[in-house]
PDB file of N, CA, C and O in Angstrom:
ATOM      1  N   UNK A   1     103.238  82.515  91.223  1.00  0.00           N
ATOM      2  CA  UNK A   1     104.225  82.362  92.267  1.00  0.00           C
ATOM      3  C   UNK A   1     103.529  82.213  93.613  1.00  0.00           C
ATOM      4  O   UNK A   1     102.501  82.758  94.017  1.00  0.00           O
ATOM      5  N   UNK A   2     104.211  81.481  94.114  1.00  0.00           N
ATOM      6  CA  UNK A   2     103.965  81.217  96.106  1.00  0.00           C
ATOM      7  C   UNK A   2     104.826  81.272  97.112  1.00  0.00           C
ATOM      8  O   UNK A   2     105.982  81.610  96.862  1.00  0.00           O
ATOM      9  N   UNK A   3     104.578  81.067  97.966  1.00  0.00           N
ATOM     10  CA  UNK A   3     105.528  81.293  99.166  1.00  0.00           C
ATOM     11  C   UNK A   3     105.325  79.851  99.748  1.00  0.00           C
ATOM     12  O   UNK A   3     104.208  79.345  99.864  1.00  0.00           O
ATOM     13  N   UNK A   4     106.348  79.307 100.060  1.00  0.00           N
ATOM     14  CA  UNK A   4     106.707  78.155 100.707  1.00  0.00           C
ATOM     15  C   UNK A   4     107.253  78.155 102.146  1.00  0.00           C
ATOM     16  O   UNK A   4     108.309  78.745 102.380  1.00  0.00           O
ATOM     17  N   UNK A   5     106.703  77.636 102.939  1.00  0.00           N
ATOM     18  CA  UNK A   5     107.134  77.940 104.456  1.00  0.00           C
ATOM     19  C   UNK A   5     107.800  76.767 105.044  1.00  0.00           C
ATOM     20  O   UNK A   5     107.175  75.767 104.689  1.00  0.00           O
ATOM     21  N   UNK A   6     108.664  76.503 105.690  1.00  0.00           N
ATOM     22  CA  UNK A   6     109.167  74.949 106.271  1.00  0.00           C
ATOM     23  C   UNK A   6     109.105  75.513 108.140  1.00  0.00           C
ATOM     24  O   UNK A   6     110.141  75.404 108.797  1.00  0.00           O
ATOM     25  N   UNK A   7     108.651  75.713 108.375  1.00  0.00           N
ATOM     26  CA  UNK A   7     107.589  75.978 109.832  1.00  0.00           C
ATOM     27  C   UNK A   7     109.426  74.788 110.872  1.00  0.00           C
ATOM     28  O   UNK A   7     110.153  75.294 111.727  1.00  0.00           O
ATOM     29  N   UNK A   8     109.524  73.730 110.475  1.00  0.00           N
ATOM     30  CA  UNK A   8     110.123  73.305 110.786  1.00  0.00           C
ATOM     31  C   UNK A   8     111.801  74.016 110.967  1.00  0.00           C
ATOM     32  O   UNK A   8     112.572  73.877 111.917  1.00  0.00           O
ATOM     33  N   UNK A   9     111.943  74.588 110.028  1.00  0.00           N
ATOM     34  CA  UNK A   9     113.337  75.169 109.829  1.00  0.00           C
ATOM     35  C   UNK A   9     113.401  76.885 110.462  1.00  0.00           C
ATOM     36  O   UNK A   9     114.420  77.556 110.625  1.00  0.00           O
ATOM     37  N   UNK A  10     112.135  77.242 110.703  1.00  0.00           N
ATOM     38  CA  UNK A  10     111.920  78.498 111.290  1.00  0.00           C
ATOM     39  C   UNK A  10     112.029  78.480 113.013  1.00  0.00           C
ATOM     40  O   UNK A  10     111.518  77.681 113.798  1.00  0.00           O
ATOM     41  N   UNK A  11     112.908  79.693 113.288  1.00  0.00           N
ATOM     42  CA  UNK A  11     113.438  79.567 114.619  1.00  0.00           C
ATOM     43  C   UNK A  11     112.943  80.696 115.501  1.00  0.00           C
ATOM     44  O   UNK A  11     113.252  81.014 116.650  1.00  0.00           O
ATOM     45  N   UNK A  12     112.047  81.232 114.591  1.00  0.00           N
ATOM     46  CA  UNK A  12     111.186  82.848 114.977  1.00  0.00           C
ATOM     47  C   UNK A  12     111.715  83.889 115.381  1.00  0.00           C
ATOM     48  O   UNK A  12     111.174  84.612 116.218  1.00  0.00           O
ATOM     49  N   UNK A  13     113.133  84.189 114.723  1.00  0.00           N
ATOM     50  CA  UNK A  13     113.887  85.388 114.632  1.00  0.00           C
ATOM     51  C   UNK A  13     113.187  86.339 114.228  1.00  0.00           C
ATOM     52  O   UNK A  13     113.640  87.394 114.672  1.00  0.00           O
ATOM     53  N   UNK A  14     111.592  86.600 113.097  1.00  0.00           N
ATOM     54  CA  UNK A  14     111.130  87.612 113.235  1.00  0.00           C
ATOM     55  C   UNK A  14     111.613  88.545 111.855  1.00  0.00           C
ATOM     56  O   UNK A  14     110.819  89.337 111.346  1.00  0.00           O
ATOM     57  N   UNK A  15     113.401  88.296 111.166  1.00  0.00           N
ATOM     58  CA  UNK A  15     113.335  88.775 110.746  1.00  0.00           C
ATOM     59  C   UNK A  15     112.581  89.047 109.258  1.00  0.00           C
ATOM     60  O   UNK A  15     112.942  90.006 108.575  1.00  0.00           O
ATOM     61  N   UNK A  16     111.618  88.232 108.850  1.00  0.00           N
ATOM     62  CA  UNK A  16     111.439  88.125 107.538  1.00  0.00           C
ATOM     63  C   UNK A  16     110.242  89.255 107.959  1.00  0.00           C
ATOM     64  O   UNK A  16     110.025  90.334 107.408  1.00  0.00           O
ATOM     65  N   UNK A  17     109.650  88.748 108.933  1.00  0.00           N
ATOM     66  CA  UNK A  17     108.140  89.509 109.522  1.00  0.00           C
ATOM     67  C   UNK A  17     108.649  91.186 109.496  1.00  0.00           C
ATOM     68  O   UNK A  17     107.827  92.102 109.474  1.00  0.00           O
ATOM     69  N   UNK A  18     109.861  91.364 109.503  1.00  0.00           N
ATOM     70  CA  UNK A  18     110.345  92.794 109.984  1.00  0.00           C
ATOM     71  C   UNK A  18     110.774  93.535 108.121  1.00  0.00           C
ATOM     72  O   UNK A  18     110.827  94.742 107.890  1.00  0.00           O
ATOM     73  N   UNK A  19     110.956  92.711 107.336  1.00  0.00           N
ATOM     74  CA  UNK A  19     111.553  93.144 106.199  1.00  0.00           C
ATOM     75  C   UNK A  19     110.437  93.194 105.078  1.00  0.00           C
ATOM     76  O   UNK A  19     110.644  93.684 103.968  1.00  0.00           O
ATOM     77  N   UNK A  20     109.299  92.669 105.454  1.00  0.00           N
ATOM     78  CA  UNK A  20     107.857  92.243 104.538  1.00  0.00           C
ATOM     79  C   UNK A  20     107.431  93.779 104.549  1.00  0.00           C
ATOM     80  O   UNK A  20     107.064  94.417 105.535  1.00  0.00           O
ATOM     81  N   UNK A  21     107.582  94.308 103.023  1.00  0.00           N
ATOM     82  CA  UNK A  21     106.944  95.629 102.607  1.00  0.00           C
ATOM     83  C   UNK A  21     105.639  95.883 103.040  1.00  0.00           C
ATOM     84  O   UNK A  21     105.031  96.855 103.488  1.00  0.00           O
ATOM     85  N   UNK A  22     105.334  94.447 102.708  1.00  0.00           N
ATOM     86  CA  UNK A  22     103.215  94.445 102.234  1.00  0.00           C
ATOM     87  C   UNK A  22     102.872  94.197 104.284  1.00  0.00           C
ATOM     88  O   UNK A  22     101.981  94.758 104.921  1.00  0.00           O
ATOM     89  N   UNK A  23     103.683  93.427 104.711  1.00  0.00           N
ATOM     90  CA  UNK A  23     103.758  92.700 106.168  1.00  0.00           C
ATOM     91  C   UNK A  23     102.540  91.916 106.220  1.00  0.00           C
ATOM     92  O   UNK A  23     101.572  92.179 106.934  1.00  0.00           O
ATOM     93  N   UNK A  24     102.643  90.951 105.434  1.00  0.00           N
ATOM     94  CA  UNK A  24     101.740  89.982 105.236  1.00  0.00           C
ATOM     95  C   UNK A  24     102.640  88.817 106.161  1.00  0.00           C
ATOM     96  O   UNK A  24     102.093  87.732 105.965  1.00  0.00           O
ATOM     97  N   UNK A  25     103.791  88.658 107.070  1.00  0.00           N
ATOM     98  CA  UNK A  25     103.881  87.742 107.315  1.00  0.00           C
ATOM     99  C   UNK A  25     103.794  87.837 109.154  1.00  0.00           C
ATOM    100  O   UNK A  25     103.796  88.842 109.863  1.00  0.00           O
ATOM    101  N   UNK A  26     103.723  86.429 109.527  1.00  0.00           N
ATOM    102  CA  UNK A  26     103.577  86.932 111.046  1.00  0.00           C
ATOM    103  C   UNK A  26     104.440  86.111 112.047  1.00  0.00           C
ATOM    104  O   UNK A  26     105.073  85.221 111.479  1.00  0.00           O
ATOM    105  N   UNK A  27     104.593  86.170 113.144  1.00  0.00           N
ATOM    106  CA  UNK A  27     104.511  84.688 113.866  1.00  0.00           C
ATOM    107  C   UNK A  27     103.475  84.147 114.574  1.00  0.00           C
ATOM    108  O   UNK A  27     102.671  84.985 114.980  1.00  0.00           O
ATOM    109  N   UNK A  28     103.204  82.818 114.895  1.00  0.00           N
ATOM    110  CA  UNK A  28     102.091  82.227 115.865  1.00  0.00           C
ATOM    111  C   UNK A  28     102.436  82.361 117.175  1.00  0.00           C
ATOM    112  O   UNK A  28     103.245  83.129 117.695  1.00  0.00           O
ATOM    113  N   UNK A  29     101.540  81.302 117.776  1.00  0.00           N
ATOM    114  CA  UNK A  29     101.974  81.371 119.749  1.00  0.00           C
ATOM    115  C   UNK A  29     102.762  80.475 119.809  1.00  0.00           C
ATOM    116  O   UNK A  29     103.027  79.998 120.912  1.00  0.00           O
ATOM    117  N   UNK A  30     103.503  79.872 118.382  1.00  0.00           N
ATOM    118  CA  UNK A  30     104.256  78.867 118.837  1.00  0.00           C
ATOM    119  C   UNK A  30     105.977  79.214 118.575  1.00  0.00           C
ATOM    120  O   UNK A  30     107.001  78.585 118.845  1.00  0.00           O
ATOM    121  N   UNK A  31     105.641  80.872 117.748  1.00  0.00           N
ATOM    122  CA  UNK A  31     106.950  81.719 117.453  1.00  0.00           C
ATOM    123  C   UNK A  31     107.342  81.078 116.116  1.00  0.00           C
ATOM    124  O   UNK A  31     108.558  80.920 116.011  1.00  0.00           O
ATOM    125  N   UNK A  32     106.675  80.705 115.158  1.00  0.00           N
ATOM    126  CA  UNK A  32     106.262  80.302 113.669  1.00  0.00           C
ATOM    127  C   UNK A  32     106.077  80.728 113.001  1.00  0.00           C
ATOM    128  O   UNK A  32     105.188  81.506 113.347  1.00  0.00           O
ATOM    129  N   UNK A  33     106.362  80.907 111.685  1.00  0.00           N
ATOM    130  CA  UNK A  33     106.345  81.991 110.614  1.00  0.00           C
ATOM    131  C   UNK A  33     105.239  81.832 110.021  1.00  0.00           C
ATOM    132  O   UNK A  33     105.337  80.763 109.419  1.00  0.00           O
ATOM    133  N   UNK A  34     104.187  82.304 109.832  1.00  0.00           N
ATOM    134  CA  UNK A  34     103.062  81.995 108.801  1.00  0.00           C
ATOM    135  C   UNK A  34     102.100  83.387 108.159  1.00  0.00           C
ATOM    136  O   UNK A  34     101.735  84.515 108.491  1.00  0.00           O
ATOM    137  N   UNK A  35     102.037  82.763 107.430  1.00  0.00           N
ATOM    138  CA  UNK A  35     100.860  84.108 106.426  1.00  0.00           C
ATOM    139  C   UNK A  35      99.345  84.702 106.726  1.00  0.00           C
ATOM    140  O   UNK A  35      98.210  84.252 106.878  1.00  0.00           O
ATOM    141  N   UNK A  36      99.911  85.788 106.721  1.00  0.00           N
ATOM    142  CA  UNK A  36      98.880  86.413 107.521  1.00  0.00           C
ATOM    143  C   UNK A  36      98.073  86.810 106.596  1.00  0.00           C
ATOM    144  O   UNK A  36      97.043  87.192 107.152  1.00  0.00           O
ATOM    145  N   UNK A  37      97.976  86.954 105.145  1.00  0.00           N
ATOM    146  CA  UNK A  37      96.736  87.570 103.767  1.00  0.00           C
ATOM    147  C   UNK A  37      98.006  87.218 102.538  1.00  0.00           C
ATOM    148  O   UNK A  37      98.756  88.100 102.120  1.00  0.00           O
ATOM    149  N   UNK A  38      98.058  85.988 102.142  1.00  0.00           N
ATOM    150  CA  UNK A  38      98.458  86.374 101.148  1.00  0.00           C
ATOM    151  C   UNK A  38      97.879  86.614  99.430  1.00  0.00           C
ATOM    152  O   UNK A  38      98.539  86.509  98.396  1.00  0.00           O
ATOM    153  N   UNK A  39      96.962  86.833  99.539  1.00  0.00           N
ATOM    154  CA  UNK A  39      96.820  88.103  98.467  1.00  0.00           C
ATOM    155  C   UNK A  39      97.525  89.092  98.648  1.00  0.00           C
ATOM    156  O   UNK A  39      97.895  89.723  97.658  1.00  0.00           O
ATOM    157  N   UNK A  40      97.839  89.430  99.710  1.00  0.00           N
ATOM    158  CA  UNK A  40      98.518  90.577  99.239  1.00  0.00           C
ATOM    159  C   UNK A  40      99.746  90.644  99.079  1.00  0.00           C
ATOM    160  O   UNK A  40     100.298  91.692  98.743  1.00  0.00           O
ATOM    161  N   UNK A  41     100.439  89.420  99.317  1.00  0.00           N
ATOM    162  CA  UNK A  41     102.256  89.518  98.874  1.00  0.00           C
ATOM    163  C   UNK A  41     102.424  89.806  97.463  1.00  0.00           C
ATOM    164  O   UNK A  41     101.734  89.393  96.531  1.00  0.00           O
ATOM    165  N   UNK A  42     103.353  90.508  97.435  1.00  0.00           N
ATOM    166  CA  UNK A  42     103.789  90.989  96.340  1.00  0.00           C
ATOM    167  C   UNK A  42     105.498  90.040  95.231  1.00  0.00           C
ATOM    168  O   UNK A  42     105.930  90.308  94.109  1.00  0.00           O
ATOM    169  N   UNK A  43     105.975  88.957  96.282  1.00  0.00           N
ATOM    170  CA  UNK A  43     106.198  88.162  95.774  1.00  0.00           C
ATOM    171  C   UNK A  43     108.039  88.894  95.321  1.00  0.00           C
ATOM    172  O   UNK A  43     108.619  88.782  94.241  1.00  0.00           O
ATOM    173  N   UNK A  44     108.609  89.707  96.784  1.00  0.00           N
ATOM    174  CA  UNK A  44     109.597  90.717  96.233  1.00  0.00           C
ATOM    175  C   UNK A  44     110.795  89.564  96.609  1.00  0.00           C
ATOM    176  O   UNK A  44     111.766  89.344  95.885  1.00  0.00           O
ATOM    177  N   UNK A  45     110.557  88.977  97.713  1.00  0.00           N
ATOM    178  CA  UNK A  45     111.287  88.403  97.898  1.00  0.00           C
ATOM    179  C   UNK A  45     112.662  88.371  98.987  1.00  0.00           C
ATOM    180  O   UNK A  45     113.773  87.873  99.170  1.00  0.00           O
ATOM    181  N   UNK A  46     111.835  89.135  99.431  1.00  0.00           N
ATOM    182  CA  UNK A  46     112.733  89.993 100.512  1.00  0.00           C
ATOM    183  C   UNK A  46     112.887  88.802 101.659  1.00  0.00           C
ATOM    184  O   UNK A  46     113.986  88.393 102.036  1.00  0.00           O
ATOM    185  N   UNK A  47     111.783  88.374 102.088  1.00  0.00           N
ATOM    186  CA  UNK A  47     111.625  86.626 103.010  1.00  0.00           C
ATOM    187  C   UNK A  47     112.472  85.753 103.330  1.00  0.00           C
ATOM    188  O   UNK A  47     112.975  85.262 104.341  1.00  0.00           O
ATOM    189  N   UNK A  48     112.527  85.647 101.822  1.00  0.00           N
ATOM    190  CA  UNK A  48     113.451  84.561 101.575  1.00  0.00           C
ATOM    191  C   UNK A  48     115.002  84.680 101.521  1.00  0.00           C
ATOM    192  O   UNK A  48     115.741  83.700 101.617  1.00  0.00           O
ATOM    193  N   UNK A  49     115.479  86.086 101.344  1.00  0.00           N
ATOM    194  CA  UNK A  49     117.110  86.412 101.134  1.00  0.00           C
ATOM    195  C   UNK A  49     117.192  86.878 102.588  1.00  0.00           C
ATOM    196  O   UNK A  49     118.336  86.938 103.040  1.00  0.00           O
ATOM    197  N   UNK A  50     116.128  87.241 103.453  1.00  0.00           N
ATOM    198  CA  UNK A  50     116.837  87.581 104.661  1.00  0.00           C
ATOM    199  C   UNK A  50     116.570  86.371 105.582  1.00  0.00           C
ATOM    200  O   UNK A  50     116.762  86.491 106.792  1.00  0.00           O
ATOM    201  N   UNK A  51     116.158  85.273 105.081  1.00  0.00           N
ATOM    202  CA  UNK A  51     115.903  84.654 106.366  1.00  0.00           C
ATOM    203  C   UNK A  51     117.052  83.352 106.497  1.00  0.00           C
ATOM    204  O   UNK A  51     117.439  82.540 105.658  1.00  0.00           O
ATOM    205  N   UNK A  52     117.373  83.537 107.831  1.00  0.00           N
ATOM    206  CA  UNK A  52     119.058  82.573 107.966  1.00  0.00           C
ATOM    207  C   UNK A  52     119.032  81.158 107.947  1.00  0.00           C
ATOM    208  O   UNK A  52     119.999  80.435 107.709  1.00  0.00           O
ATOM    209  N   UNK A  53     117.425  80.659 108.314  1.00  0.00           N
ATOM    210  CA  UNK A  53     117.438  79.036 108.171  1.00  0.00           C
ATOM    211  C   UNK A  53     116.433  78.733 106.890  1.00  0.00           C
ATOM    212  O   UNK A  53     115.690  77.753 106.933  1.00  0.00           O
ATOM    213  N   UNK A  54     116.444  79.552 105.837  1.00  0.00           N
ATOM    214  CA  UNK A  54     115.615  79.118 104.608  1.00  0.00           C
ATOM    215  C   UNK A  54     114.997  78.529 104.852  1.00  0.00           C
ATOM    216  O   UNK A  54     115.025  77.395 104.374  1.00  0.00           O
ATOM    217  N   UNK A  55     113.917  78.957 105.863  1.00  0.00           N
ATOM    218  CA  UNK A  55     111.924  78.551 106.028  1.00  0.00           C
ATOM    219  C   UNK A  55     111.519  79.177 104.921  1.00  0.00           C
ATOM    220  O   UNK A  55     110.699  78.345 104.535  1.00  0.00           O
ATOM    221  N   UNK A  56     111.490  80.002 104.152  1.00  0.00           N
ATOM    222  CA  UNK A  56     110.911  80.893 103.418  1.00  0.00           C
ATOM    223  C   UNK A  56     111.439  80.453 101.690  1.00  0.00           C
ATOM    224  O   UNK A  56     112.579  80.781 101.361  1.00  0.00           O
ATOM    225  N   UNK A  57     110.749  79.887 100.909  1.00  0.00           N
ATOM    226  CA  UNK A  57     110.960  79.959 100.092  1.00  0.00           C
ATOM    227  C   UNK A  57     110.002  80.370  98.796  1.00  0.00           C
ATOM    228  O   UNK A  57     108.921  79.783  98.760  1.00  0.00           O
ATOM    229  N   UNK A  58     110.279  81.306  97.738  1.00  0.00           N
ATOM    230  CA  UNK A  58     109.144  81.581  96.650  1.00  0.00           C
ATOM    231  C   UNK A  58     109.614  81.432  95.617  1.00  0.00           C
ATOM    232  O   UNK A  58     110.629  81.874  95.078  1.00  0.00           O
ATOM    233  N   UNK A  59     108.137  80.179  95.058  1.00  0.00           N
ATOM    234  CA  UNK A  59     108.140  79.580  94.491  1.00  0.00           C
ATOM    235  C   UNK A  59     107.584  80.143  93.477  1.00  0.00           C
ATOM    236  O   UNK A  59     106.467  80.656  93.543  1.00  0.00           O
ATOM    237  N   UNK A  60     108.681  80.094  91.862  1.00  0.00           N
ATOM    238  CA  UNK A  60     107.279  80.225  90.462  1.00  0.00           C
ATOM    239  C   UNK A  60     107.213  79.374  89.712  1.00  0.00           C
ATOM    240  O   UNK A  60     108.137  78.736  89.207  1.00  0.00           O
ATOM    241  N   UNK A  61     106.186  79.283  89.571  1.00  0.00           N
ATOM    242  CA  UNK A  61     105.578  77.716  88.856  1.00  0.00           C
ATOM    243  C   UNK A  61     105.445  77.832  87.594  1.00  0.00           C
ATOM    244  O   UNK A  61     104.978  78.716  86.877  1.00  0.00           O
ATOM    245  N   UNK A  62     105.981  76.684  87.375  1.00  0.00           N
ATOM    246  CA  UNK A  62     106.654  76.341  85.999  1.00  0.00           C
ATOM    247  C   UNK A  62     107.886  76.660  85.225  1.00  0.00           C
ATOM    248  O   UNK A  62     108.224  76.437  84.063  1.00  0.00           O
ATOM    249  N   UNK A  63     108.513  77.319  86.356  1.00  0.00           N
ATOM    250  CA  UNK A  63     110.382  77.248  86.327  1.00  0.00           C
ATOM    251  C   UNK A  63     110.888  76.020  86.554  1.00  0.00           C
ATOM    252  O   UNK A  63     110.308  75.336  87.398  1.00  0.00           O
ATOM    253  N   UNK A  64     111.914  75.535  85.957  1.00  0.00           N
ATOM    254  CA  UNK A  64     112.813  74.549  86.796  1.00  0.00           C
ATOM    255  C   UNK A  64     111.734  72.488  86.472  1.00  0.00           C
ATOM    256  O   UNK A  64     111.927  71.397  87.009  1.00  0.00           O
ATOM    257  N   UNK A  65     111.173  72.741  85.869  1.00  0.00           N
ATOM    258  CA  UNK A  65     110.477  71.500  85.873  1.00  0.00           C
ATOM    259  C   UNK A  65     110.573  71.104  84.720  1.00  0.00           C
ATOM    260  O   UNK A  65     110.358  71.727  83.681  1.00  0.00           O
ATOM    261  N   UNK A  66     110.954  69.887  84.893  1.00  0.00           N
ATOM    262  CA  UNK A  66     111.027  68.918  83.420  1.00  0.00           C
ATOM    263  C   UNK A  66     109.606  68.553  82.831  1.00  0.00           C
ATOM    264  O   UNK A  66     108.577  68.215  83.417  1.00  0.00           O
ATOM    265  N   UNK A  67     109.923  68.760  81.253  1.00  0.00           N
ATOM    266  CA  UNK A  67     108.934  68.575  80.421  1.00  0.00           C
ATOM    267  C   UNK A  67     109.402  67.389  80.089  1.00  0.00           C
ATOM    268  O   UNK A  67     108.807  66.701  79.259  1.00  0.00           O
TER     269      UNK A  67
END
C-alpha cells in the first residue's frame, strides 16, 4: 500500500497533518500536503477519510485491477 497525494486538490487545511497517528504528514512553504518519512505510515487511513478535497488517497496494490 501507498499514499497518493494530488498537491493540486490540497487547500492546506492541515487537517490530515493533525489526525496522522504516526504524523508522518506535513505541509510545505507553499501550505501543501506532503510526506514527511513514509516508512513510517502505518497505512490507517485516517488522511484520507478526514480530508475534504480528497488530496489524500491510499492506495493497495493489486486491488481493483483487471487481469
Amino acid at each position: 500500500m501507498s499514499l497518493e497525494l494530488n498537491q493540486k486538490f490540497c487547500k492546506g487545511c492541515g487537517i490530515c497533518v493533525s489526525f496522522c497517528p504516526q504524523k508522518i504528514l506535513g505541509l510545505n512553504e507553499l501550505g501543501k500536503i506532503y510526506i514527511k518519512d513514509a516508512d513510517k505510515c502505518i497505512r490507517c487511513g485516517q488522511c484520507e477519510l478526514r480530508c475534504p478535497d480528497f488530496a489524500i488517497k491510499v492506495v493497495r496494490e493489486g486491488k481493483g485491477k483487471a487481469k
